[in-house]
C-alpha positions in Angstrom: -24.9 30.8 32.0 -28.7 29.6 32.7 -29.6 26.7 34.1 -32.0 24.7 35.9 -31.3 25.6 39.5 -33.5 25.6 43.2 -32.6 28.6 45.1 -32.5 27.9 48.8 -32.6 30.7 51.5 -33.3 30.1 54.9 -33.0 32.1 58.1 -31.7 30.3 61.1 -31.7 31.3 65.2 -27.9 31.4 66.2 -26.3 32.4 68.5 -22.9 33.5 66.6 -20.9 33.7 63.3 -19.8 30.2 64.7 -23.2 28.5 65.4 -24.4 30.0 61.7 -21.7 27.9 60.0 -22.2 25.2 61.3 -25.9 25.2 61.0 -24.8 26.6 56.9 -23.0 23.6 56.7 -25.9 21.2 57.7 -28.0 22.6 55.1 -25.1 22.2 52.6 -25.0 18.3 53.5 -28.5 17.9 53.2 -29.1 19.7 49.5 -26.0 18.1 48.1 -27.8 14.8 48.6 -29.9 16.0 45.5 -27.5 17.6 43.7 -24.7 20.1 43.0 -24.2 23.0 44.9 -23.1 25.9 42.4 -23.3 28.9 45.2 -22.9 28.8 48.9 -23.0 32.3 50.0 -21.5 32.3 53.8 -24.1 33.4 56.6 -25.3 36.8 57.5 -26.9 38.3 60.4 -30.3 39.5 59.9 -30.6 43.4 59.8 -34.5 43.0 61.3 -33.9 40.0 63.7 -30.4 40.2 64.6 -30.5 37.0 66.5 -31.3 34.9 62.7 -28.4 34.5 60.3 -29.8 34.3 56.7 -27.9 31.5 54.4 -28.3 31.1 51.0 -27.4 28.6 48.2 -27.7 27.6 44.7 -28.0 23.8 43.8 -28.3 23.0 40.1 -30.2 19.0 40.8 -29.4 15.6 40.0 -32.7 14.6 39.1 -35.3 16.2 36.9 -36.0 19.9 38.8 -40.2 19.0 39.2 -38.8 16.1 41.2 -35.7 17.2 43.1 -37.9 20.6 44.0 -40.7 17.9 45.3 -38.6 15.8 47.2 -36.1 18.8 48.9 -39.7 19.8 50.4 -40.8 16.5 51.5 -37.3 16.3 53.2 -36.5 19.5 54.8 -40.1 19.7 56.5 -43.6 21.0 56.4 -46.1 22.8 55.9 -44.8 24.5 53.0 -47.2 26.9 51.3 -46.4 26.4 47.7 -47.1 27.7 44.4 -46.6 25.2 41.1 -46.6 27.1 37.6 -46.7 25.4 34.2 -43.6 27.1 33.2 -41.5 26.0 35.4 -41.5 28.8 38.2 -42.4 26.5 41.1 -41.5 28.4 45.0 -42.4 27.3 48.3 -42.3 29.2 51.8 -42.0 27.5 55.1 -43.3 29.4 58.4 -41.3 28.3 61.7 -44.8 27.8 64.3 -45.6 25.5 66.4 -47.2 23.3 64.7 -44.5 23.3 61.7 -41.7 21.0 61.5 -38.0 21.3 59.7 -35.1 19.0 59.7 -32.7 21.9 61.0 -34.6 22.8 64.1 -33.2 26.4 64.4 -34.7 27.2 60.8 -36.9 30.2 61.6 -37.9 30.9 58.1 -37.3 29.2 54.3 -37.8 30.1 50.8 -37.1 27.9 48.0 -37.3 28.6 44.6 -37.3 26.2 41.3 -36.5 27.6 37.8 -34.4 28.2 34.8 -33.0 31.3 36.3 -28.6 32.9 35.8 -26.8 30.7 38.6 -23.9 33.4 38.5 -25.2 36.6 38.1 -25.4 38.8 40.8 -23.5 39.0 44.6 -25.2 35.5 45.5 -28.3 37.0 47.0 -31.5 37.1 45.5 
């Protein structure tokens, strides 16, 4: 099945399994403001930073995807470095610094992703 879907991973400072779920399920309240959540893959440490948990979801959007991709962003913090494409391809990346903000305060890193891509192919990881 293909579908219009953002692809949301983001790497979080925890300090446990514990802290990463609850910090998953955070993120999972703030995306399925803007839509359904399709895949929710649970949190994993970080082979290179073992101290960030990596979480990952799937959320095919409510609204049209140019807009839901737009206003995720605007939401979850800034600066994002983005990259818009006419066909649909749209990502952004997010840089924890100090002069950066995110609505989940122990986000380290994010990555989302905007496009007509397979929602169920694959383990859940990009």
């Amino acid at each position: 099945m293909s579908d219009n879907a953002i692809f949301v991973r983001l790497f979080v400072l925890a300090k446990d399994d514990t802290a990463a779920e609850r910090l998953r399920g955070s993120v999972r309240q703030i995306l399925s403001r803007h839509g359904l959540i399709v895949r929710d893959v649970p949190p994993k440490r970080y082979w290179k930073i073992p101290e960030l948990f990596g979480v990952f979801m799937v959320l095919r959007p409510a609204a049209r995807l140019p807009e839901a991709f737009s206003a995720i962003l605007r939401e979850l913090g800034s600066p994002w470095v983005e990259h818009r494409s006419s066909d649909g391809g749209d990502w952004a990346i997010w840089n924890g610094s100090p002069t950066a903000s995110f609505l989940i305060p122990e986000a380290r890193w994010a990555y989302l992703e905007a496009g007509k891509q397979p929602i169920d192919a694959g383990n859940g990881e990009p």
